[in-house]
C-alpha positions in Angstrom: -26.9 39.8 -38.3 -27.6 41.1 -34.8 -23.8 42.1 -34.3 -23.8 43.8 -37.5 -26.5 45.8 -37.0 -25.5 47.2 -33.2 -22.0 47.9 -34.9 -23.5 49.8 -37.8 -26.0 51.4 -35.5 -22.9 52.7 -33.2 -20.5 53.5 -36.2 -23.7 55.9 -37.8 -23.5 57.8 -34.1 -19.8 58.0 -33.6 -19.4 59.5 -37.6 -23.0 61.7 -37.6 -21.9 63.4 -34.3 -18.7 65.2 -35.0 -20.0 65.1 -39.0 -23.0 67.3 -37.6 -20.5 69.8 -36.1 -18.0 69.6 -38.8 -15.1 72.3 -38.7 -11.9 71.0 -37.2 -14.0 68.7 -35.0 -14.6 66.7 -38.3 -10.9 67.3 -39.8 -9.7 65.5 -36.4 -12.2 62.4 -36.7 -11.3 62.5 -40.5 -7.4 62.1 -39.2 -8.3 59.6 -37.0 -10.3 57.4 -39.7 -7.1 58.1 -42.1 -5.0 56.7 -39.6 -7.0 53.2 -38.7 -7.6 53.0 -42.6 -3.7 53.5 -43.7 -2.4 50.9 -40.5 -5.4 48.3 -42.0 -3.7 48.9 -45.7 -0.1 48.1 -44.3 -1.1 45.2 -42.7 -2.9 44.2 -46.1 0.6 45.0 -47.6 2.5 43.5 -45.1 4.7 46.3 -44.2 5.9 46.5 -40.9 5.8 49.0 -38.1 9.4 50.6 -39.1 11.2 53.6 -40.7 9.1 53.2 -43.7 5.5 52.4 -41.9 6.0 55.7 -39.3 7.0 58.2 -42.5 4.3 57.0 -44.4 2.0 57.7 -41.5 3.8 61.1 -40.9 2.5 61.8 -44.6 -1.0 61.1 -44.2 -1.1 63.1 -41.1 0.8 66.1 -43.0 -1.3 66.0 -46.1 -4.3 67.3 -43.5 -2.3 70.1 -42.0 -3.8 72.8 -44.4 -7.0 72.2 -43.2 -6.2 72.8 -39.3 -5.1 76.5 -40.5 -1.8 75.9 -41.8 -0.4 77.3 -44.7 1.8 74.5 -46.3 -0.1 73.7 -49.4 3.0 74.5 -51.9 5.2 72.4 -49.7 3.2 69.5 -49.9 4.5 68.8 -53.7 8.0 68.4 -52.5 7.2 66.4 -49.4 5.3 63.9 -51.7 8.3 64.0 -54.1 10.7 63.4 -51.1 8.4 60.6 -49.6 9.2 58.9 -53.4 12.9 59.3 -53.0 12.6 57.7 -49.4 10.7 54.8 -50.2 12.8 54.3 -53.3 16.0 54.6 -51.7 14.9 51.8 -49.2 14.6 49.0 -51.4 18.1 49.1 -51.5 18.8 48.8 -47.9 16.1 46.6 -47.1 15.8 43.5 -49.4 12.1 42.6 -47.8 11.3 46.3 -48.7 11.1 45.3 -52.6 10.2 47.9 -55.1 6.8 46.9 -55.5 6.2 47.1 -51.6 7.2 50.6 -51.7 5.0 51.6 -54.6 2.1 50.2 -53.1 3.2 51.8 -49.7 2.9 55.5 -51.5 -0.4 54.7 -53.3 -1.5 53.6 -49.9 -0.1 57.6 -48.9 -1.9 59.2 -51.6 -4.6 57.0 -51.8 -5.8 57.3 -47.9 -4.5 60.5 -47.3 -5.8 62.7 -50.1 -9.4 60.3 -49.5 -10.0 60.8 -46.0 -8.6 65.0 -46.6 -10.7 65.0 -49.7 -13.6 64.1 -47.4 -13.0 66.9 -44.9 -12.6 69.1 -46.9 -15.8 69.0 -48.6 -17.5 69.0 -45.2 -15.5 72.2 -44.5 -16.1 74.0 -47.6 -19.5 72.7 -49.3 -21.3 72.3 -45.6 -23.3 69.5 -44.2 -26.2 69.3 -46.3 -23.9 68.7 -49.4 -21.7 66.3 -48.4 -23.9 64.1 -46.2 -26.0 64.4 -49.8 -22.8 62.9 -51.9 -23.1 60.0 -49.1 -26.8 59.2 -49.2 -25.6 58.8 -53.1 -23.0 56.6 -52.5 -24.9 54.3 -50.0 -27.7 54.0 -51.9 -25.8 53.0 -54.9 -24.1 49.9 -52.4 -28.1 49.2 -51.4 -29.4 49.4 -54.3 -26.4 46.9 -56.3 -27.1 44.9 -54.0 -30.4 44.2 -53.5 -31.3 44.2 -57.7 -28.5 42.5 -58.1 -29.4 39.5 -55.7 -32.9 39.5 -57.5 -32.1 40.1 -61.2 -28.5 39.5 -61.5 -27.0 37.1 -63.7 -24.1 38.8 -66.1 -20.9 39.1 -63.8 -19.2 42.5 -63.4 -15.7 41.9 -62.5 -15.6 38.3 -62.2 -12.4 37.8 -61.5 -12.2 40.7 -58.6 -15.6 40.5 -57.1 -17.7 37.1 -57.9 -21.0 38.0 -56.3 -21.1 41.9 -58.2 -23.2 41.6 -61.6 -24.0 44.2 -64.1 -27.4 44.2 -63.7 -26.9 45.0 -60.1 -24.7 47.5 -61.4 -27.2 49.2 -63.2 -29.3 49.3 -60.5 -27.1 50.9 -58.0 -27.3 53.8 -60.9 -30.8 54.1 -61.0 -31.9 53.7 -57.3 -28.9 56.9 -56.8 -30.8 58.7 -59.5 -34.0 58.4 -57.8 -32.1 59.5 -54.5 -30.3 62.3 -56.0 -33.7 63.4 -57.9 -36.1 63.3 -54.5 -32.5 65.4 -52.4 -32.8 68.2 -55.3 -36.7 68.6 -54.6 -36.5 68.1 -51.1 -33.4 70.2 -50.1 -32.2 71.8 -53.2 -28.8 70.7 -52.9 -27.2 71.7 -56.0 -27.4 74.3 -58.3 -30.0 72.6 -60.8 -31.4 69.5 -61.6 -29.0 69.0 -64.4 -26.2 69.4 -62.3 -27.6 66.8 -59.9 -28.2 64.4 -62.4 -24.0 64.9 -63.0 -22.9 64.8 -60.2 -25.2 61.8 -59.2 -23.9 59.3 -62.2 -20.0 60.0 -61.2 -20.7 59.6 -57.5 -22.4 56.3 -58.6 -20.1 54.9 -61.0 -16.9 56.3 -58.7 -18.2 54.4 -55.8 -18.8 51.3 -57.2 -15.0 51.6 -58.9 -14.0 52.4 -55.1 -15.4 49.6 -54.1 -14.0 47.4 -56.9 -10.2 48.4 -56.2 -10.5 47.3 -52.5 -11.6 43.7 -53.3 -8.7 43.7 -56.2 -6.4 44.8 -53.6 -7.3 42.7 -50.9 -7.7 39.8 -53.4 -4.1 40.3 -54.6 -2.5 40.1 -51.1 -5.0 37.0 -50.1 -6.8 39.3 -47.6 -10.7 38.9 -46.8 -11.3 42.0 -45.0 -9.1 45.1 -44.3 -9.5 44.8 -40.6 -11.4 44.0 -37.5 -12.3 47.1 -35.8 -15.8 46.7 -36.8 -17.3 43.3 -35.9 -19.5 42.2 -38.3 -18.4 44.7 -40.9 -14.7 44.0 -41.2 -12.3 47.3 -40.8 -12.4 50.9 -41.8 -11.6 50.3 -45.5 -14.1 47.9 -46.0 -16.9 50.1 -45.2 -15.5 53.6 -47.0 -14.0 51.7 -49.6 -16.4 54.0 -51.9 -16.3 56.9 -50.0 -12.4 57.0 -50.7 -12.6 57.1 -54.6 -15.7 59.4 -54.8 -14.2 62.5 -53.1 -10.8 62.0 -54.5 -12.4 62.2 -57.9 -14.8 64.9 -56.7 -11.4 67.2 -55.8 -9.9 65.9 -59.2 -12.9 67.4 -61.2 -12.8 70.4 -59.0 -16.3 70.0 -57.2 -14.1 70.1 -53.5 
């Protein structure tokens, strides 16, 4: 318990600082995280450090470009398209490389890449107070799941995924974000109404928790406990922005980033 709370003490100060600063400071930290999360998912995958793992890497790097200043949005559809036709065309040279490796490789692309660029961006665009708001949300859905569902939980959410997640602690995650998102709208006015904060509250919420669902699918499919070990006492990058991964790729989906 000791360990895990120096580590997440030290994690808060290495994120908050360049967060703080944000601009391209943030973009590069944003990289960095993108990269440590993508080599934990190939590992999960077992896909090794080859042709395939260094392209894939080359994409998640390239999907951030635009925001260091370059203009290369439109070419980023064919890249993507031409990362499929890569990946595809090496299950036939590589019989370890199987079909379903490669599609979970380019989900891992998308999945990270757009995440982690997702995240920088909205620290970019909708400033500090904003985003660090849409985080407060998503950790006090985790601490609030977690502690009403240890006292009142008894219906189990995704049983067969995550044993120890009920739907009452569910639920509660919900409410305690409402309260959270209610008591940022008073205190720092952080989005346009109260209506709007109330929206944007319940799909950070539920998104999170999803987030935080598909990890524990995915590591449970590949026989994985935790994503990694670059964070004693809390597993690896994945593990701990799990959430954070699915809430701003949906947030860019809807159009809020």
């Amino acid at each position: 318990m000791k360990e895990r709370l120096i580590t997440g003490i030290i994690i808060a100060i290495i994120f908050l600082v360049p967060f703080y600063i944000g601009s391209y400071w943030f973009s590069a930290f944003a990289l960095f995280m993108a990269i440590i999360a993508y080599m934990e998912f190939t590992t999960i995958i077992k896909v090794r450090l080859r042709f395939k793992w260094l392209i894939g890497l080359l994409a998640v790097v390239f999907l951030f470009l635009p925001l260091f200043g370059l203009d290369i949005e439109k070419l980023q559809i064919k890249v993507l398209l031409g990362l499929v036709l890569i990946f595809i065309t090496a299950t036939i040279f590589n019989r370890e490389f199987s079909i379903e490796k490669a599609g979970a490789l380019l989900i891992g692309v998308l999945y990270i890449g757009f995440g982690f660029e997702s995240l920088a961006e909205a620290r970019f665009d909708k400033g500090f107070v904003w985003t660090l708001s849409i985080l407060l949300i998503i950790w006090t859905t985790d601490s609030g799941a977690y502690f009403i569902g240890r006292k009142f939980g008894k219906r189990k959410l995704a049983p067969k995924i995550s044993p120890n997640k009920s739907v009452e602690g569910s639920i509660g995650g919900i409410l305690a974000a409402i309260i959270i998102g209610t008591v940022l709208q008073l205190t720092l006015n952080t989005f346009s109404s109260y209506i709007e904060a109330f929206m944007i509250t319940i799909v950070v919420s539920i998104a999170g928790q999803i987030g935080d669902l598909v990890e524990s699918a995915l590591k449970r499919n590949f026989g994985v406990k935790d994503s990694g070990k670059i964070l004693p006492g809390h597993g690896g990058v994945l593990d701990r922005l799990d959430s954070w991964i699915f809430v701003f790729i949906g947030l860019s989906i809807i159009g809020l980033i």
